[in-house]
N, C-alpha and C positions, 0 to 999 in steps of 0.2 A: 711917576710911580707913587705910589700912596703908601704911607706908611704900612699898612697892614701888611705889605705885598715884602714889605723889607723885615719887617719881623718877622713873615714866616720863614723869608730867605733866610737870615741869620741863623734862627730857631733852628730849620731842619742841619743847618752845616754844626752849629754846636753841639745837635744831639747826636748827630754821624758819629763825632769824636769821644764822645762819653760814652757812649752805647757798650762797649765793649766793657770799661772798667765800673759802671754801675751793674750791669748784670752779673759779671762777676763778684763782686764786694755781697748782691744780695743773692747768690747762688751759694757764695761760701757763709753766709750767715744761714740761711734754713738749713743747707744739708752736713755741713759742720759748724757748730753752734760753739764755739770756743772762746774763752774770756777775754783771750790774747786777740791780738790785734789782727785782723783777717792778712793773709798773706796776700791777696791781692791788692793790699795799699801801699806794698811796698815798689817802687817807682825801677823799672829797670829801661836799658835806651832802648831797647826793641820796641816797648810799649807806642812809641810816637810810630812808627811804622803801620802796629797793629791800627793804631787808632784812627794814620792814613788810609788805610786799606778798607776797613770798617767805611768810614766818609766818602767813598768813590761814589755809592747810588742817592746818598744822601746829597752831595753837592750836585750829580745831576738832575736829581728830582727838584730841590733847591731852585736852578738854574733856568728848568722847562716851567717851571711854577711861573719864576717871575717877569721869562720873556712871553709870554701867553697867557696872562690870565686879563690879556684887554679886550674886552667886549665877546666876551663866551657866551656861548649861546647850552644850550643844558646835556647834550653830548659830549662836548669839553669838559665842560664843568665837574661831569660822573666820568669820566675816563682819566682827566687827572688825579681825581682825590682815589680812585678804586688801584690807581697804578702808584698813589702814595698809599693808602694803607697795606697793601700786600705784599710791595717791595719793606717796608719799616716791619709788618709782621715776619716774614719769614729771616729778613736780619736778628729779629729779639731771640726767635727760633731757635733760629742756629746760634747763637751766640748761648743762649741756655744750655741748649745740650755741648757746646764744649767745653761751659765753666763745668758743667756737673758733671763729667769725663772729668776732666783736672781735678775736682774738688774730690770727688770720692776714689781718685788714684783707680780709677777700669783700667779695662785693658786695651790697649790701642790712645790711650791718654795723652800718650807722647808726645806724638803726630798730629793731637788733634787740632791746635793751633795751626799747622798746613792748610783747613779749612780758610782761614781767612788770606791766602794768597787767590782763591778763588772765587770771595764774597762778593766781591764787585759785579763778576761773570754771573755769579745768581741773583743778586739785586736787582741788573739792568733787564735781565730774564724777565724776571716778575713785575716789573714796570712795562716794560711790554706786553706781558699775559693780560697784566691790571689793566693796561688802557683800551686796550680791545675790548674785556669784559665792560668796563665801566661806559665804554663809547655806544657799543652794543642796548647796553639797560640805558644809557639816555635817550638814544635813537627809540627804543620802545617806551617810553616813557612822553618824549617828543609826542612821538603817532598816539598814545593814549590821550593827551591835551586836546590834541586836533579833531578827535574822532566822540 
């Protein structure tokens, strides 16, 4: 395995785990701009859960990366990256819209956090959607080379 393959692997699991509390630290800076110190730097034990649960599609994305990226051919190649960028976009997504629910106190704010017992469930979703679509546009992409 070649180094690249391990840096992404690493990359994508340490970003899993941070995703949560970087989006919120720069959620609560634009939409409350306060001199004090953002509440979200304050460390509570739940946090490592969240930031497990957050990391589920990321360590499997991680995972499919780095047992399959030997000898791809350009259907692989667009179906993996299209099933990493839409699973990672729609995590930033949702993770936005529940810091800015918590940050600006809405209503249904609460609860919003219950979103991330379900993250995983829509990650692996969209990794799925993503690999289709992306296998899809190589496949066309393939016949447009040949043709």
């Amino acid at each position: 395995m070649s180094i690249y393959i391990k840096w992404w692997f690493w990359s994508l699991i340490i970003l899993g785990a941070l995703v949560p509390f970087t989006t919120g630290v720069f959620v609560e800076l634009i939409y409350n701009p306060d001199p004090d110190l953002p509440s979200v730097l304050r460390f509570y034990p739940g946090d490592i859960f969240i930031a497990l649960l957050n990391d589920i599609p990321f360590i499997i994305l991680a995972f499919f990366i780095k047992h399959s990226c030997h000898n791809l051919k350009t259907p692989q190649k667009t179906a993996i990256a299209c099933a990493g960028v839409l699973s990672v976009s729609l995590n930033l997504i949702i993770n936005i819209d529940v810091w800015k629910g918590i940050v600006l106190h809405l209503p249904g704010s609460s609860t919003a956090a219950i979103v991330y017992i379900f993250l995983p469930i829509y990650g692996i979703i969209a990794m799925m959607v993503g690999y289709g679509v992306g296998w899809l546009i190589g496949k066309i992409i393939l016949m447009m080379k040949n043709t």
